[in-house]
C-alpha positions in Angstrom: 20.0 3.3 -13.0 16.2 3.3 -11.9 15.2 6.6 -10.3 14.0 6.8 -6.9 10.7 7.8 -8.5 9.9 5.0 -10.7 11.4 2.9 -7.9 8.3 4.1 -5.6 6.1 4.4 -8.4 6.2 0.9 -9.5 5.8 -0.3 -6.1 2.9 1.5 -5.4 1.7 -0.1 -8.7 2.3 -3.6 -7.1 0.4 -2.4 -3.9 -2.3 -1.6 -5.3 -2.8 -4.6 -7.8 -2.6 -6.4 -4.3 -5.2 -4.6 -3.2 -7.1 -4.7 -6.2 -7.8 -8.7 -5.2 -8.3 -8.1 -1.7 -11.4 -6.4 0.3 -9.1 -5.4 3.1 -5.7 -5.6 4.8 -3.4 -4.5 7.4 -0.2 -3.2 7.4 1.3 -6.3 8.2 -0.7 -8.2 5.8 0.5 -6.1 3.5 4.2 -6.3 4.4 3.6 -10.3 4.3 2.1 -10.3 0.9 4.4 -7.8 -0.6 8.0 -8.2 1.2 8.3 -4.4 1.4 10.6 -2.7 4.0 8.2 -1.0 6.9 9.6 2.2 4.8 8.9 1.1 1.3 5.3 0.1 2.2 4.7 3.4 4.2 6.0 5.4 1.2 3.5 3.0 -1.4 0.9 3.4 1.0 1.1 7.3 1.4 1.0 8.1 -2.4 -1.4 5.6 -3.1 -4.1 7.4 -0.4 -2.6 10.7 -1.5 -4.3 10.3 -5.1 -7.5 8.6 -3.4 -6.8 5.5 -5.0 -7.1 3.5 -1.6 -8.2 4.4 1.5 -7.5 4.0 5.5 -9.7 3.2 7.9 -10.0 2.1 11.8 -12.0 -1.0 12.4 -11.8 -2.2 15.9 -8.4 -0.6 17.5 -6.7 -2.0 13.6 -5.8 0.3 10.7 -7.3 -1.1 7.2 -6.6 -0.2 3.8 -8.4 -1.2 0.7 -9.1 0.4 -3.2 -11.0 3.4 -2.7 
C-alpha cells in the first residue's frame, strides 16, 4: 500500500515536471494538464511553494504559478 506521503510526493513531482516545460499557468491549467482533484493539486501546489521550488504570483486579477 502506497503511503499518503509518497502519494503527494510523487504528484508534486509530476507538477512540477509540468511546470518545468511551461513559463506559467493557472490553477485550472494546471488541473487540465494534470487531472488532479482541486484537493490533490492544492496539496502539490502547497509543498511545492513551501520548498521555493515554484512560486505564486497575481497578474491581472489571476493567480500564476511557475518554477521558482
Amino acid at each position: 500500500m502506497i503511503s499518503f506521503n509518497n502519494m503527494f510526493r510523487n504528484k508534486a513531482r509530476y507538477l512540477y515536471d509540468i511546470l518545468s516545460n511551461l513559463k506559467q499557468c493557472t490553477f485550472d491549467e494546471l488541473k487540465e494538464r494534470t487531472h488532479f482533484s482541486d484537493v490533490d493539486l492544492c496539496f502539490a501546489l502547497c509543498s511545492l511553494i513551501k520548498v521555493n521550488k515554484i512560486y505564486q504570483k497575481k497578474i491581472d486579477d489571476v493567480i500564476v504559478y511557475g518554477v521558482a
